[in-house]
BAZA-968728 format. One record per residue: chain; x, y, z of N, C-alpha, C in turn. Coordinates in Angstrom, 3 decimals, always signed. Each point is the difference from the previous one (the first is absolute). Layout:
BEGIN
mise->A, n.east->X, n.north->Y, n.up->Z, ca.east->X, ca.north->Y, ca.up->Z, c.east->X, c.north->Y, c.up->Z
...
REM end
This chain:
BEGIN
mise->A, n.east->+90.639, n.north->+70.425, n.up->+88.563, ca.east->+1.217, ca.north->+0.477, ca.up->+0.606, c.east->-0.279, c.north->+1.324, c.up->+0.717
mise->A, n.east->+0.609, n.north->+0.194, n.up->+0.917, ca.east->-0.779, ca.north->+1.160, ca.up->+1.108, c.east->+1.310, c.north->+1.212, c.up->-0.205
mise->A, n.east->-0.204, n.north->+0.956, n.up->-0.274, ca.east->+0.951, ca.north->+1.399, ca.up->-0.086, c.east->+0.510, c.north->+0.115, c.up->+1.546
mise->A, n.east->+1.464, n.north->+0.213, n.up->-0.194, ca.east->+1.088, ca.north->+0.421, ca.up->+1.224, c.east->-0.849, c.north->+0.754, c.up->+0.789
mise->A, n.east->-0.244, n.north->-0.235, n.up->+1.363, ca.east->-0.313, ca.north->+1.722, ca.up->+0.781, c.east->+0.844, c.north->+1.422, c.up->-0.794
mise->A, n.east->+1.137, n.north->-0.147, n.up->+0.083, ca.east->+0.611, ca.north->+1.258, ca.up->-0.750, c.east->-0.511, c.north->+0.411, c.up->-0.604
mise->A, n.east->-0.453, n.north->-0.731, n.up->-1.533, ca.east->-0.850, ca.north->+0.445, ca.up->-1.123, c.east->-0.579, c.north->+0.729, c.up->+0.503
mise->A, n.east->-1.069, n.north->-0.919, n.up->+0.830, ca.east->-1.403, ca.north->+0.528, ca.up->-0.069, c.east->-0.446, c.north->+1.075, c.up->+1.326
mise->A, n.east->+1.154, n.north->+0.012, n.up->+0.897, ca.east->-0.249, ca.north->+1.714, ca.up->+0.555, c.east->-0.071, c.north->+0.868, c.up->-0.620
mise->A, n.east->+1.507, n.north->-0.135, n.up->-1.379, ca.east->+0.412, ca.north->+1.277, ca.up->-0.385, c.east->-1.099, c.north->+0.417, c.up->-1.059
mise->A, n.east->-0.649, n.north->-1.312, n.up->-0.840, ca.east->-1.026, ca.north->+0.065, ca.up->-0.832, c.east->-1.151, c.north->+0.806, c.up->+0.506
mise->A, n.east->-0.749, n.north->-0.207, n.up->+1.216, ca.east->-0.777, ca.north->+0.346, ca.up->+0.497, c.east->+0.167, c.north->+1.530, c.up->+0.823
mise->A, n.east->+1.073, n.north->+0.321, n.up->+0.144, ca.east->+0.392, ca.north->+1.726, ca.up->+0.236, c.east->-0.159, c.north->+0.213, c.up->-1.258
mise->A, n.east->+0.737, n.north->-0.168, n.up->-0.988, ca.east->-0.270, ca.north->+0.824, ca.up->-1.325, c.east->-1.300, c.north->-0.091, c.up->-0.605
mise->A, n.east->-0.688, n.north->-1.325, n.up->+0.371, ca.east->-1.705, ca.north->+0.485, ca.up->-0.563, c.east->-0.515, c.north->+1.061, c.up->+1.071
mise->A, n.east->+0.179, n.north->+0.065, n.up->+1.051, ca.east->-0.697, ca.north->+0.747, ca.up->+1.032, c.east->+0.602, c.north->+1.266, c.up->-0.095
mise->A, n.east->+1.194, n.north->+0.512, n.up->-0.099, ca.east->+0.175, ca.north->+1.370, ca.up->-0.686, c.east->-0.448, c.north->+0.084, c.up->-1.021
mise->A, n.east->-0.270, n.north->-0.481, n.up->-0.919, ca.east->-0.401, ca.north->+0.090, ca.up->-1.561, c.east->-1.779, c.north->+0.208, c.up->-0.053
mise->A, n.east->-0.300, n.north->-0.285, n.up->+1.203, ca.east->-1.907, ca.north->+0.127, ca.up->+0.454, c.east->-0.035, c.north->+1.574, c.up->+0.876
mise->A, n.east->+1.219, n.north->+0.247, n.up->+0.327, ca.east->-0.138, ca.north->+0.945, ca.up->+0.930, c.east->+0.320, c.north->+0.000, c.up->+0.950
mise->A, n.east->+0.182, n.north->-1.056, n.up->+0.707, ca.east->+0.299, ca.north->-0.285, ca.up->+1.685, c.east->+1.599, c.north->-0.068, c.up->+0.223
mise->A, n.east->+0.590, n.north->+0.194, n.up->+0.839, ca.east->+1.014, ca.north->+0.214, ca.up->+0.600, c.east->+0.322, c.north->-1.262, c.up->+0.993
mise->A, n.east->+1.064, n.north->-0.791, n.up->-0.111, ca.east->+0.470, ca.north->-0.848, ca.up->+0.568, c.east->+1.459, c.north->-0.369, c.up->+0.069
mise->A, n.east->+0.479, n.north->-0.902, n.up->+1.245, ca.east->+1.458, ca.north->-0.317, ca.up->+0.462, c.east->+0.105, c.north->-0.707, c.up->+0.789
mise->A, n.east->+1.012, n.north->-0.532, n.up->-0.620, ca.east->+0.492, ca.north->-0.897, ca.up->+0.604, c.east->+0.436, c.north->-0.255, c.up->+1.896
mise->A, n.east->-0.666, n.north->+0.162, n.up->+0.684, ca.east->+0.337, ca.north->-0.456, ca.up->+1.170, c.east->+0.919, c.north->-0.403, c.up->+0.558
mise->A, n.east->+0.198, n.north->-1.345, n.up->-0.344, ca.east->+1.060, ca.north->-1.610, ca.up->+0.280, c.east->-0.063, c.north->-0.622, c.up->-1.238
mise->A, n.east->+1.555, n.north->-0.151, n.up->-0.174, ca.east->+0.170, ca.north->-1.134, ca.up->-0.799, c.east->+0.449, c.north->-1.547, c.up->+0.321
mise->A, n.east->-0.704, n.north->-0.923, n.up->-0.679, ca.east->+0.127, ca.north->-1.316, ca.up->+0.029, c.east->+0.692, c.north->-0.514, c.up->-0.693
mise->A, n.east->-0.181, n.north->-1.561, n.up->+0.045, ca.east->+0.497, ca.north->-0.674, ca.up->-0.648, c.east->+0.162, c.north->-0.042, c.up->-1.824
mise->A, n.east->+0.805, n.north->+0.415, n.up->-0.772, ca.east->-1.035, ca.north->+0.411, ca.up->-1.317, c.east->-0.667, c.north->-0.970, c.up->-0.525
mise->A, n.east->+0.314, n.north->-1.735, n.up->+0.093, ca.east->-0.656, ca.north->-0.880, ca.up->-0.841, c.east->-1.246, c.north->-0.183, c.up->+0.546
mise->A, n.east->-0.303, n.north->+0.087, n.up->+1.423, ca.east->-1.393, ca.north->-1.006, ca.up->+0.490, c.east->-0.175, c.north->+0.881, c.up->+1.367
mise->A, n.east->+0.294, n.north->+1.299, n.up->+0.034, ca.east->-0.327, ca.north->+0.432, ca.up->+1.368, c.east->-1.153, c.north->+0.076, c.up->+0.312
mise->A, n.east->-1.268, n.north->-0.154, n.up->+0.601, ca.east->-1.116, ca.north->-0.128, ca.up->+0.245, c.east->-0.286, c.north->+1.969, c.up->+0.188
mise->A, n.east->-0.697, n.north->+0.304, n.up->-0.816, ca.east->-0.663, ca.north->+2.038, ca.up->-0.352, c.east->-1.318, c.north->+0.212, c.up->+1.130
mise->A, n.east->+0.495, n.north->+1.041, n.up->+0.481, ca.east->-1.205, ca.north->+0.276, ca.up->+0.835, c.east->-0.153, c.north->+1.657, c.up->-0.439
mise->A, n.east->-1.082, n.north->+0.304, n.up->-0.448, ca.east->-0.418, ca.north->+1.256, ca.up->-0.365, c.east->-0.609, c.north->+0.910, c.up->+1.271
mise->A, n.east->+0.440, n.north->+1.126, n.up->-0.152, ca.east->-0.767, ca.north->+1.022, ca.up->+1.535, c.east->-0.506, c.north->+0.942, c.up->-1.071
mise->A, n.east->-1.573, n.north->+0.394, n.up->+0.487, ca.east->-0.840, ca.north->+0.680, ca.up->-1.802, c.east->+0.060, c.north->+1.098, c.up->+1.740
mise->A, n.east->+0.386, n.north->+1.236, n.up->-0.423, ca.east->-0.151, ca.north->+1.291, ca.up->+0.694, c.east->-1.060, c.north->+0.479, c.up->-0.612
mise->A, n.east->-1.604, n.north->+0.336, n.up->+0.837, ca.east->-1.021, ca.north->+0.564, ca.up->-0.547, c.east->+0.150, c.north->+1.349, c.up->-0.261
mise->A, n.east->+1.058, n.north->+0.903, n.up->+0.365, ca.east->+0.337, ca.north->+1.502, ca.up->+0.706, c.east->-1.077, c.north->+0.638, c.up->+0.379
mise->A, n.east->-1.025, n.north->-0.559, n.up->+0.991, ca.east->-1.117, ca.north->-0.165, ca.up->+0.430, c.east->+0.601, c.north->+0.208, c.up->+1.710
mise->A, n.east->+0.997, n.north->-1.210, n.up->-0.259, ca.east->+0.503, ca.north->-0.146, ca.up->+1.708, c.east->+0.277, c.north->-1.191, c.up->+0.155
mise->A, n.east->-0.798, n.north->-0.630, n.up->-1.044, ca.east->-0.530, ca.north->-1.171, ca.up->+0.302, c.east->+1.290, c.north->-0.949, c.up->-1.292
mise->A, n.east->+0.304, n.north->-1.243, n.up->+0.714, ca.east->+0.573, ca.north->-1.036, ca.up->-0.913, c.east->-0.216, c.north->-1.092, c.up->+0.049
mise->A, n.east->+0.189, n.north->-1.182, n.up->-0.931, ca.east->-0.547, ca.north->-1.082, ca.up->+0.104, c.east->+1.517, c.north->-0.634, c.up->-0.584
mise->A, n.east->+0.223, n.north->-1.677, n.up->+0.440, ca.east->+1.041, ca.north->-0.276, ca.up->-0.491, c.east->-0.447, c.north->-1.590, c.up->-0.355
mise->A, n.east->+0.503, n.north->+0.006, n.up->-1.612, ca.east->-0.488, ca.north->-1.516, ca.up->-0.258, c.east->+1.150, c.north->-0.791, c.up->-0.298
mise->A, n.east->-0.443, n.north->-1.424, n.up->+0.043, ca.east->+1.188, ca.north->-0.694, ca.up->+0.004, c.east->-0.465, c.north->-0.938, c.up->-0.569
mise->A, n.east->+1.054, n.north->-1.301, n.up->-0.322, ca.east->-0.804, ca.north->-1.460, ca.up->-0.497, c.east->-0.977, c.north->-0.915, c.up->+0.366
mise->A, n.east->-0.947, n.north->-0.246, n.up->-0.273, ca.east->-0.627, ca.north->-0.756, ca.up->+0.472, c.east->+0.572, c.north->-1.375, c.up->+0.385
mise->A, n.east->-0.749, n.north->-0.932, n.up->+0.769, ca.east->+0.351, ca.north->-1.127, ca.up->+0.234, c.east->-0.198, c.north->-0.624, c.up->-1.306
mise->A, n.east->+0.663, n.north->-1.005, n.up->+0.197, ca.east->-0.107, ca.north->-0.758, ca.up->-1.544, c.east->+0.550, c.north->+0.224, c.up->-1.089
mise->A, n.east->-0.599, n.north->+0.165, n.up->-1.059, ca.east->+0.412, ca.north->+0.501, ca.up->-1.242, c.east->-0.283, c.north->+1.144, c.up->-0.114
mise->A, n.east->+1.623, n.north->+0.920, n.up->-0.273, ca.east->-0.404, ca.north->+1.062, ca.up->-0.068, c.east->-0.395, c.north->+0.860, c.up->-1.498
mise->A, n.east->-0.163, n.north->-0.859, n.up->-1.181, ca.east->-0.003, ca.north->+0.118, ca.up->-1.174, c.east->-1.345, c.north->-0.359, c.up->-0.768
mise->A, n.east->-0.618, n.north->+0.714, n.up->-0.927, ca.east->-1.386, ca.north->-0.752, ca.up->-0.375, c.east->+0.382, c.north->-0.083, c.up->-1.204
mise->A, n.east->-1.160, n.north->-1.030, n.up->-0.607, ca.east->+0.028, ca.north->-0.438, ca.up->-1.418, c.east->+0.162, c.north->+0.498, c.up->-1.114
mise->A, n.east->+0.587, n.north->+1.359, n.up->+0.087, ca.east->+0.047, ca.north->+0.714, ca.up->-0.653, c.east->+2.094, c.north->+0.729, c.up->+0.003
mise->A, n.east->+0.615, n.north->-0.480, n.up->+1.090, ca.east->+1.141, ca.north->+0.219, ca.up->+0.052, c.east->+0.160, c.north->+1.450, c.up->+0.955
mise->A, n.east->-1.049, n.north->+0.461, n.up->+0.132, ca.east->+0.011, ca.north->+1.254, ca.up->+1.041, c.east->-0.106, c.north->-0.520, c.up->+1.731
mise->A, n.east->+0.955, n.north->+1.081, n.up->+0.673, ca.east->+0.479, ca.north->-0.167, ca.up->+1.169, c.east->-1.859, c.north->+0.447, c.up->+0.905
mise->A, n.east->-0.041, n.north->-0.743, n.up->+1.218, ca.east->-1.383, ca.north->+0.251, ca.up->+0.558, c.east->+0.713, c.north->+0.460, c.up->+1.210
mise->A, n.east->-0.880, n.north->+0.695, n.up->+0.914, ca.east->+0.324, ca.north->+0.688, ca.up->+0.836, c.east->-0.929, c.north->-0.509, c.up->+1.080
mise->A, n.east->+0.036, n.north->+0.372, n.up->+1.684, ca.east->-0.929, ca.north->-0.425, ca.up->+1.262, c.east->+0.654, c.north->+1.633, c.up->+0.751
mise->A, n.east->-1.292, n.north->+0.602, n.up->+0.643, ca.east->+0.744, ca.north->+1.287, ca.up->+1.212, c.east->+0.489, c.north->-0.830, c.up->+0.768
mise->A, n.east->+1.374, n.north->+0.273, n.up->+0.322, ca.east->+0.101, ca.north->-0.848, ca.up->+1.513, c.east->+0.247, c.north->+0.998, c.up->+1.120
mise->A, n.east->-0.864, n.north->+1.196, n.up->-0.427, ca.east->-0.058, ca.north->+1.118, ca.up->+0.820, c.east->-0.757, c.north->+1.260, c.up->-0.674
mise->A, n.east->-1.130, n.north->-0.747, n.up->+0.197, ca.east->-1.576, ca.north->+0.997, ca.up->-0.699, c.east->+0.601, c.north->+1.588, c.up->+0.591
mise->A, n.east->-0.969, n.north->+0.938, n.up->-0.718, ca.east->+0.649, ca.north->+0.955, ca.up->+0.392, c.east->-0.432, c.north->+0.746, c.up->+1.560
mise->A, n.east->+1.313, n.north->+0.854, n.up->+0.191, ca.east->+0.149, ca.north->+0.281, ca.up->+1.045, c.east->+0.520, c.north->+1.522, c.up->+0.108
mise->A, n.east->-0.693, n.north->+0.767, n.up->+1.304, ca.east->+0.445, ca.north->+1.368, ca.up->-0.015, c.east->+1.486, c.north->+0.290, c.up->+0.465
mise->A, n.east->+0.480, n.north->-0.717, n.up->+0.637, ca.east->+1.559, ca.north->+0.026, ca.up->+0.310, c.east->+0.528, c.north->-1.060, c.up->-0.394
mise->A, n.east->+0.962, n.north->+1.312, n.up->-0.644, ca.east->+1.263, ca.north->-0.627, ca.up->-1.315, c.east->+1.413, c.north->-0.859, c.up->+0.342
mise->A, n.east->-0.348, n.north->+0.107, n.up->+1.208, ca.east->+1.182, ca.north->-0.040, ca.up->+1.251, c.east->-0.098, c.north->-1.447, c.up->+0.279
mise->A, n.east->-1.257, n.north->-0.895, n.up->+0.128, ca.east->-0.503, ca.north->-1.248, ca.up->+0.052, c.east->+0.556, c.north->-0.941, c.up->-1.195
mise->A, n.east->+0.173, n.north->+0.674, n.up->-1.125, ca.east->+0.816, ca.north->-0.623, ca.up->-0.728, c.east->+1.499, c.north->-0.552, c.up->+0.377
mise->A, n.east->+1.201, n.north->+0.790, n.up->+0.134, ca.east->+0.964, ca.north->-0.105, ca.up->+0.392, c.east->-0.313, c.north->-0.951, c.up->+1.032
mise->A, n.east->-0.066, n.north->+0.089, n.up->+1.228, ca.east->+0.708, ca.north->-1.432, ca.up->+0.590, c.east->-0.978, c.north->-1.417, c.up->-1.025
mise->A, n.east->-1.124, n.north->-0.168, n.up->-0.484, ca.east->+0.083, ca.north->-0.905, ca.up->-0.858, c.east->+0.318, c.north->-0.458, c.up->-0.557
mise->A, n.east->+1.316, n.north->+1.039, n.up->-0.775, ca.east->+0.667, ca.north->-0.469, ca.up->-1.340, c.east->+1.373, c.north->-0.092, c.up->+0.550
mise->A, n.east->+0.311, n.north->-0.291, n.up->+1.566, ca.east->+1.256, ca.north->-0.050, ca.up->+0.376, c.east->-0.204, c.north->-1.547, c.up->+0.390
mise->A, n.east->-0.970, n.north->+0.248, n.up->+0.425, ca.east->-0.554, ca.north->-1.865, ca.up->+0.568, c.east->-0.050, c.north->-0.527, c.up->-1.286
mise->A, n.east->-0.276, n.north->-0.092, n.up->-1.406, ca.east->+0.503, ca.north->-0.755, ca.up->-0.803, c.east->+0.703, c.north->+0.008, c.up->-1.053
mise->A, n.east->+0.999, n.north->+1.072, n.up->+0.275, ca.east->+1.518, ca.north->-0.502, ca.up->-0.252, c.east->+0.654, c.north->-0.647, c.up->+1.033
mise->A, n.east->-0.047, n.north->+0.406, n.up->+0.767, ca.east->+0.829, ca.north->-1.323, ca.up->+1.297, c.east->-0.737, c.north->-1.116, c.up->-0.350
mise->A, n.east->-0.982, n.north->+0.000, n.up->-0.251, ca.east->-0.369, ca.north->-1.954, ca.up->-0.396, c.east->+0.655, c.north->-0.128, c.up->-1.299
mise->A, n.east->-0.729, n.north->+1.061, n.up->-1.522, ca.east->+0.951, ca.north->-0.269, ca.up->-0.860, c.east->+0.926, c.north->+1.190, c.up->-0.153
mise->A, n.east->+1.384, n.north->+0.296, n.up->-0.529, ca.east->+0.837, ca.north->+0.883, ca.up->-0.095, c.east->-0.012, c.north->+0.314, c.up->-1.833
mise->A, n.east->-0.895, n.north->-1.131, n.up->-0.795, ca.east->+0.503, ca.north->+0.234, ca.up->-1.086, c.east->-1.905, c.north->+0.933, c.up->-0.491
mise->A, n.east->-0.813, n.north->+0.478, n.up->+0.786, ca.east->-1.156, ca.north->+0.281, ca.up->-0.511, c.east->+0.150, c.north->+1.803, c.up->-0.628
mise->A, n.east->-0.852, n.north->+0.298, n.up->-1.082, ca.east->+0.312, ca.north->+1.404, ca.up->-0.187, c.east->-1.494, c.north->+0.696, c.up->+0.225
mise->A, n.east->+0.545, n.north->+1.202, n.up->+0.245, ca.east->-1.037, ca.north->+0.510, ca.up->+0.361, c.east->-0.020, c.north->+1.614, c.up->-0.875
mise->A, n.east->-1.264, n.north->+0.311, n.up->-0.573, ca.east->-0.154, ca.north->+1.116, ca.up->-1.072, c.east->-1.091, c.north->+0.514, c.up->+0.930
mise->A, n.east->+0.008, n.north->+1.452, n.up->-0.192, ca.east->-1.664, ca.north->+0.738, ca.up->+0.671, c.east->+0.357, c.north->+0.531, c.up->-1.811
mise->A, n.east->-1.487, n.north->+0.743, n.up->+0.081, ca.east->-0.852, ca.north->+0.315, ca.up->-1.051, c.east->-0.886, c.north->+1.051, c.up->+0.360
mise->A, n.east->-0.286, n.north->+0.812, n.up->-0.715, ca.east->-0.842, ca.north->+1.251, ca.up->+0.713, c.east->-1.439, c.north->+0.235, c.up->-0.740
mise->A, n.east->-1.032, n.north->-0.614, n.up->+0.437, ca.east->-1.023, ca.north->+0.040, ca.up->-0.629, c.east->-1.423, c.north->+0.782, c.up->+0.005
mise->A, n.east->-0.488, n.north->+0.807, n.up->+0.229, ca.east->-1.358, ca.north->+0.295, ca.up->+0.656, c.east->-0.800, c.north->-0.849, c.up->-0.229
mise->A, n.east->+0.026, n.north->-0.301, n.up->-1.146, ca.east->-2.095, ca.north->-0.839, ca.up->-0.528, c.east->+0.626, c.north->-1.531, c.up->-0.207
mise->A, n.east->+1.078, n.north->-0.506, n.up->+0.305, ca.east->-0.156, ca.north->-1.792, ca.up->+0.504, c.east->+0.509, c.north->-0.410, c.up->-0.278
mise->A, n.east->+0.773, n.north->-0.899, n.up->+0.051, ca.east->+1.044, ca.north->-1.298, ca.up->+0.420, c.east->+1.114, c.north->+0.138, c.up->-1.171
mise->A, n.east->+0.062, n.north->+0.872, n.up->-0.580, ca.east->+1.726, ca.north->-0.178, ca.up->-1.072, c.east->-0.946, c.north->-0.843, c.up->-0.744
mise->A, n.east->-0.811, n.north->-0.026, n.up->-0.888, ca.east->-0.238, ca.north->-0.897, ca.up->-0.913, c.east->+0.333, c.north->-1.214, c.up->+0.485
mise->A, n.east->+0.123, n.north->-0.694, n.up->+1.048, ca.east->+0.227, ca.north->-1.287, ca.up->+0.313, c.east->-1.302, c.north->-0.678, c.up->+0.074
mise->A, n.east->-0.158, n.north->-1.657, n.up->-0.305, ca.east->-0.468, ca.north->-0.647, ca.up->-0.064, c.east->-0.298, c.north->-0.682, c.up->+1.795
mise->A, n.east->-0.809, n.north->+0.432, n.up->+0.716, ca.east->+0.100, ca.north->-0.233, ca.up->+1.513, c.east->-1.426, c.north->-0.883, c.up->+0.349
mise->A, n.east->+0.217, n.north->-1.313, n.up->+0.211, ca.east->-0.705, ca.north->-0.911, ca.up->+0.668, c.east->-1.232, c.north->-0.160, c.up->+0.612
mise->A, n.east->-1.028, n.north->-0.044, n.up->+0.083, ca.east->-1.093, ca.north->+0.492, ca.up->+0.909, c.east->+0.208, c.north->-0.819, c.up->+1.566
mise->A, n.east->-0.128, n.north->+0.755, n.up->+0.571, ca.east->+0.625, ca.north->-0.770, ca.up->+1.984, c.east->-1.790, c.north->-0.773, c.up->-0.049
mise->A, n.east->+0.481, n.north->-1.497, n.up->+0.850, ca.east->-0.703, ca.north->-0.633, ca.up->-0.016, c.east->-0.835, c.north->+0.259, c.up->+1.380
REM end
């Protein structure tokens, strides 16, 4: 059984303040099934933003997997119209940044093929 998006934003801010990092909520979605796209702020300059992979986005283990669908990048600004282009496709997706220096929010992120 797969945890609400709701849950598991709000779950995943409170582990990530609880590590140290600072995060918020962006956009909110749908709460049962909104599809999460994470923006990891390097405060470098630099951000990277991951999202679901194709397929299954869940491994054998019940943990959520992650794909960049926007390796990182020195302008932060490149984000925004991305994440406007898919809420107009979906309206129910949420979107969290995360503030990380040394790597990905503890997320579980895909190796690009």
């Amino acid at each position: 059984m797969r945890l609400k998006s709701e849950i598991w934003v709000h779950a995943f801010l409170r582990r990530s303040f609880v590590q140290g990092r600072f995060g918020a909520v962006l956009r909110k979605g749908a709460p049962e099934a909104g599809a999460i796209y994470v923006v990891v702020n390097h405060l470098d300059g630099t951000v990277t933003v991951l999202g679901p992979p194709p397929g299954s986005a869940i491994d054998e283990m019940g943990e959520r997997l992650w794909t960049e669908v926007i390796p990182s990048v020195t302008q932060a600004s490149a984000v925004t119209p991305y994440i406007e282009r898919l809420a107009k496709f979906d309206p129910d997706i949420w979107v969290v940044e995360v503030e990380d220096r040394t790597g990905l929010a503890g997320l579980t992120v895909l190796a690009q093929d």
